[in-house]
Structure formats: C-alpha cells, structure tokens
C-alpha positions as CSV (number, residue, x, y, z in Angstrom):
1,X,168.3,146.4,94.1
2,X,171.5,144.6,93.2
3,X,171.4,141.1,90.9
4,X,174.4,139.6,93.1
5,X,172.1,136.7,94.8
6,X,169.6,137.9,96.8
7,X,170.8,140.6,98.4
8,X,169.1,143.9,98.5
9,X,171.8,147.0,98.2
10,X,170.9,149.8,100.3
11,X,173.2,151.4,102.9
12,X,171.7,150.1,106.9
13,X,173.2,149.1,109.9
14,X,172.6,145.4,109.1
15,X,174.2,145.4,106.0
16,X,177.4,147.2,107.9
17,X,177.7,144.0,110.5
18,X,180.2,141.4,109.6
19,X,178.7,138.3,108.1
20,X,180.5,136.2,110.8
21,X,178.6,138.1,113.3
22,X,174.9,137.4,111.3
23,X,175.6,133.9,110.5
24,X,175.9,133.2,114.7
25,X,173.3,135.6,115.5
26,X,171.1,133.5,112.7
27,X,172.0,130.6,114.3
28,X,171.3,131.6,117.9
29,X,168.1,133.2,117.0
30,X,166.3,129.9,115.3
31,X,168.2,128.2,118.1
32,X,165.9,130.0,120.7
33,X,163.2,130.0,118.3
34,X,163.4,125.9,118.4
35,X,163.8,125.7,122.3
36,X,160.6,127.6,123.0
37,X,157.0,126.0,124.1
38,X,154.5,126.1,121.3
39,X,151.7,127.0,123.5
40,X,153.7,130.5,125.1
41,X,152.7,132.5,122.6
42,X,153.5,136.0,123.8
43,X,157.3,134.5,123.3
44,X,156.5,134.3,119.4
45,X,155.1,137.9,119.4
46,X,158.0,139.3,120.5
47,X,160.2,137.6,118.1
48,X,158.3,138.7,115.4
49,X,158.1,142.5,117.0
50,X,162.3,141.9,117.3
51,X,162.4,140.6,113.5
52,X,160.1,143.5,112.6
53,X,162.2,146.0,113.6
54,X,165.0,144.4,112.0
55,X,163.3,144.5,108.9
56,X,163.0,147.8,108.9
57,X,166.6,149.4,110.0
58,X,168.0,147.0,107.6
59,X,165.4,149.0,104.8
60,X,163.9,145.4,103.2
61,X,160.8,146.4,100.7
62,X,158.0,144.4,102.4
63,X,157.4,143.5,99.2
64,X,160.3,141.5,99.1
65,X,160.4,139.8,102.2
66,X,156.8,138.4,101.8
67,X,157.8,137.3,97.8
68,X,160.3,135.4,99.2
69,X,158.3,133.8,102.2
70,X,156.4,131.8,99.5
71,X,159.5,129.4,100.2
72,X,157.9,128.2,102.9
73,X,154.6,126.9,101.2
74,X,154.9,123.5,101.5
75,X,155.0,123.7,105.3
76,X,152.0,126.0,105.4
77,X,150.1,123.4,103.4
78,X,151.6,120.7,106.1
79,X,150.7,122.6,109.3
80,X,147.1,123.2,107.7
81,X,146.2,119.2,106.8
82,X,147.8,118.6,110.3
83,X,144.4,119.3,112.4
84,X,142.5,117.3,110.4
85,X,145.0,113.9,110.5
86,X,146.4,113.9,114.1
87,X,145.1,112.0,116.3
88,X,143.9,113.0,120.3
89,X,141.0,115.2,121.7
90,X,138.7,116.8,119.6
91,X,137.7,120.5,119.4
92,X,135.6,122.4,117.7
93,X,136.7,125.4,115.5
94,X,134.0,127.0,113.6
95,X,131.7,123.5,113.1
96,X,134.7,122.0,112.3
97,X,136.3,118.6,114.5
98,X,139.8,119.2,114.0
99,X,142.7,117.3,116.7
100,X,143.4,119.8,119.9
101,X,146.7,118.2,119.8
102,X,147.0,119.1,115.6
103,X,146.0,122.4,116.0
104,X,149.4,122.9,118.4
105,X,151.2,121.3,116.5
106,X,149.9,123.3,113.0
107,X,150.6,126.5,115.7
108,X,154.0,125.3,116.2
109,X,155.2,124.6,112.4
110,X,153.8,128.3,111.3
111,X,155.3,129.8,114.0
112,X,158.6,129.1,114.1
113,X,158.8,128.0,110.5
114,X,157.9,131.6,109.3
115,X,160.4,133.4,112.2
116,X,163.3,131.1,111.0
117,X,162.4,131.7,107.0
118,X,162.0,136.0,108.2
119,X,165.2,135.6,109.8
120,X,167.2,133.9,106.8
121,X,165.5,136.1,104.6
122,X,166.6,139.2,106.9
123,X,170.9,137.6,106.6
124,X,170.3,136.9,102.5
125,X,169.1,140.2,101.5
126,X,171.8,142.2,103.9
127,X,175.1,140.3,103.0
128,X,176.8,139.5,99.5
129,X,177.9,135.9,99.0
130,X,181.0,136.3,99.3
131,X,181.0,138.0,102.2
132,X,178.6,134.8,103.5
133,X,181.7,133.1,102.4
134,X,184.0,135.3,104.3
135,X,181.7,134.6,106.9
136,X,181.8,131.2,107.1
137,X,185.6,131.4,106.4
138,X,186.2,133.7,109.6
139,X,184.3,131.1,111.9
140,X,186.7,128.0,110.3
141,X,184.8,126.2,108.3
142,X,186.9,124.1,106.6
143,X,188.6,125.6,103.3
144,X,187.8,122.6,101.2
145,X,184.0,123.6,101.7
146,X,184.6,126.9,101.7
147,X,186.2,126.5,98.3
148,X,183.1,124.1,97.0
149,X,180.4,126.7,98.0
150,X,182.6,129.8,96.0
151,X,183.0,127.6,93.1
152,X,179.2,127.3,93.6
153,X,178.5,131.0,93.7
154,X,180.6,131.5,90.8
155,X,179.2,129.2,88.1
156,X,175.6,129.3,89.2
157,X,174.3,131.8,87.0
158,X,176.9,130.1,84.1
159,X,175.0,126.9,84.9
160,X,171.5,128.6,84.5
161,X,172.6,130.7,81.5
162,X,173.5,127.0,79.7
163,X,170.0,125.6,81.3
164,X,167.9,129.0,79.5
165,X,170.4,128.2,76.4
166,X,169.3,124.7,75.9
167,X,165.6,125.7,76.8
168,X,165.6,128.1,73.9
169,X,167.4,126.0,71.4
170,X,164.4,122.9,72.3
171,X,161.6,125.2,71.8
172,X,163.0,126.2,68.5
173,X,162.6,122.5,67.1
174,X,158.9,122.7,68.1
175,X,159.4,121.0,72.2
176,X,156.3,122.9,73.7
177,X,156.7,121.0,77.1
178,X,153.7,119.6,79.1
179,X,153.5,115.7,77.8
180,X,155.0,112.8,79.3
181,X,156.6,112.2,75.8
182,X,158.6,114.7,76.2
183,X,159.8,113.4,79.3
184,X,163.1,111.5,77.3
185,X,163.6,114.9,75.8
186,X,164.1,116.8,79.1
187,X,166.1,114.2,80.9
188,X,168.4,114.3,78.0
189,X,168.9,117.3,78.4
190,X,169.6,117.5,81.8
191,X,172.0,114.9,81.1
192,X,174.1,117.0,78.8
193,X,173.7,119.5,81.2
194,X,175.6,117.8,84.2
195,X,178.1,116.4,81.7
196,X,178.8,120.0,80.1
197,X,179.3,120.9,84.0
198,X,181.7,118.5,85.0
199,X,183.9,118.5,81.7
200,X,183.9,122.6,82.5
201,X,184.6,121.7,86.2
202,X,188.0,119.7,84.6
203,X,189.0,122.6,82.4
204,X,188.7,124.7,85.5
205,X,190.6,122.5,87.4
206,X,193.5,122.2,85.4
207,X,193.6,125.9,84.3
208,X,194.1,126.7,88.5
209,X,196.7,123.9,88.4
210,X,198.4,125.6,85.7
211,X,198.0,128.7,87.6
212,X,200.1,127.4,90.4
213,X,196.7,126.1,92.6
214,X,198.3,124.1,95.8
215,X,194.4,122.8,96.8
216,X,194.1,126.1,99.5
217,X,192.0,129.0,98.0
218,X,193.2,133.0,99.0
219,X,191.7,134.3,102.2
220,X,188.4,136.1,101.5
221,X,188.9,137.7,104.4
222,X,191.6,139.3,106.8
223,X,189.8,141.6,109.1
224,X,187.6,140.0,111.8
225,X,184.8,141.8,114.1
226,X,185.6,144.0,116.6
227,X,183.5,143.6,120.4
228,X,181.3,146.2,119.3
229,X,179.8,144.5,116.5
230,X,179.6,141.2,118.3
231,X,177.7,142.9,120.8
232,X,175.5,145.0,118.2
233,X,175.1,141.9,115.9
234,X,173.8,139.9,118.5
235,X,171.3,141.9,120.4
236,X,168.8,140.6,118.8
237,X,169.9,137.1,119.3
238,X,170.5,137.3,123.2
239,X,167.6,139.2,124.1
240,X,165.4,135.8,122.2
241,X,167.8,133.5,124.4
242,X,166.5,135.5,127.1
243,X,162.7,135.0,126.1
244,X,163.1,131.3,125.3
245,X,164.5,131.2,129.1
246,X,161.9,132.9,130.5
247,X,158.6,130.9,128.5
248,X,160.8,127.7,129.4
249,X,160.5,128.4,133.2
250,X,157.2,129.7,132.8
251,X,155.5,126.8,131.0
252,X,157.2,124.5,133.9
C-alpha cells in the first residue's frame, strides 16, 4: 500500500482508467444514486452488486474500504434518531413506535449515503492526486483552482508534520491535554500554526516569482482519454442511469 494519499497501489483495470474518466463516472453514479425512489429498493441492490464488483477488479482490501466507511458516522447516527423524531403514521418495529415516514427517510440517508461514500472511496484508493488533479485539469477546471488544490497536496503532510512538531514540543513542557485550561494553550497554537503557513505560503510565492512564475501552473497533463476508456470508465455509471430510469417509471 502506497503513503501518497489514500490511494492503494496495486496494478487493476480501475487504477489504468484516466482520472478524467472516474471523476464523471463518480459524478454520474451519485447522480443516479440521488434521482432514485427511496422505497425501490431492488434499484439499491444493484448498485451495491455494481460497486461490489468494482471493488474487487480494482483489488481494494475489504479491510480498507470498510475503515474508511467510518467517515460516514455521523449520518448513520442521523438516519437512526430519525424514526424516533419525524413526525406522521406510526408503525411498529419490534415493540417499538417509530414514524413510517422516518423509517424511509433513515432508509433513504443509509442507502445512498453509504453507495456515494463506497463509490468515492472506490476513485480515492485507485487514482494518485495528482492524477485527480490531472483530472480535474483535463475536464477545465479553472487553473487558478487547479493550482490551489496542488499547492494543497503538496504542503499537507508539511502542514501536519509542523502540527505533530508542535504537539511533541507541548507535551514536553508537561501539556497532557484534556482540561478546558488548556484550551488558551491549544488555540495558541493553532494560531502560530496558520501564521507559520501563510508566512511559508509568501516565501513560496516569491521563490516561484523569482523562478519566472507568470500566475499559470505547467500542464499536469497532455494526453487525454481515448473512446475506449470513456466507454469502459463509464459502464458502470450508464448502466445506474439506466436503473434510476427504470425505478423512476416504475414507482410512477
């Protein structure tokens, strides 16, 4: 497993396809996702079978996958309180009262939250940032955001690196964390933090100047996807187009 981000580097199909080509088939995919009726649920099996069986040509460790689903936690906890607040008809679930109309809607959050966080999950751990960049690049994002989210990718871990610095060098003057007194200490230091960051952002700045920097960053990217790779990349993608369809005409 490779430390650039949180991609995973083994040798599969999905890592071959151009990121351009997974960022629209991401987008399409949770775009489908969306559009569908909560209450077709053979729709949401077959997404998962599709994201399944990308999970597996693209060779992702299940362990990884479901470490990284914990992102969605927060949402799980939401779609479980949401039977028991919503308001409506009442039905019983195991001597329970819960809201016919919250248990849907807990249905609906789980559901496509946890296909849109699989699919993400599936175009993190199969392309490199800076192909993501080339990606995003290739389908014309602007190059001044372009630029902000390399400069991102580049000084992140420099960033955390001075964050674990000043984290060590507290502790060693006794800071043990865990009381609001300590509070002052900590938002000091994330003050110095952001000020260390933006005085190394001018250095940066002035060293491309220097350099001959015109405002444009180099191309990441000069080779785009060919029609076969458009139409591989976004199998997946089209065939979900073509479920949403199909549980939107039947729930009419």
């Amino acid at each position: 497993m490779s430390g650039d981000g949180l991609l995973v580097a083994v040798d599969s199909p999905v890592h071959r396809v151009p990121a351009q080509v997974k960022l629209v088939a991401l987008f399409v995919f949770v775009l489908a996702v969306v559009s569908t009726p909560a209450a077709i649920f053979w729709a949401f099996g077959l997404y998962a079978v599709m994201l399944v069986a990308a999970v597996v040509v693209a060779k992702l460790p299940a362990t990884v996958v479901s470490r990284r689903l914990a992102v969605e936690t927060p949402f799980i906890v939401f779609a479980l309180l949401l039977p028991f607040v919503a308001t409506g008809p009442q039905v019983d679930v195991l001597g329970l009262h819960l809201s016919q109309s919250g248990v849907l809607g807990a249905w609906n959050v789980l559901a496509k939250g946890t296909l849109g966080v699989i699919a993400a999950i599936l175009l993190s751990a199969t392309t490199a940032p800076r192909e993501l960049l080339a990606g995003l690049e290739r389908l014309r994002l602007p190059a001044t955001l372009v630029a902000i989210l390399s400069f991102m990718v580049r000084y992140l871990s420099v960033v955390s690196d001075d964050l674990h610095r000043m984290r060590v060098a507290r502790e060693s003057r006794g800071y043990t964390g865990g009381r609001v007194g300590h509070l002052k200490a900590v938002a000091g230091g994330v003050g110095a933090l952001f000020v260390r960051s933006f005085e190394r952002g001018e250095r940066v700045h002035l060293a491309m100047r220097s350099r001959g920097y015109t405002g444009r960053m180099p191309l990441l990217s000069v080779s785009g996807a060919t029609r076969t790779q458009w139409l591989e990349g976004l199998t997946i993608s089209l065939t979900a187009v073509a479920i949403a369809v199909a549980a939107r005409v039947v729930s009419l």
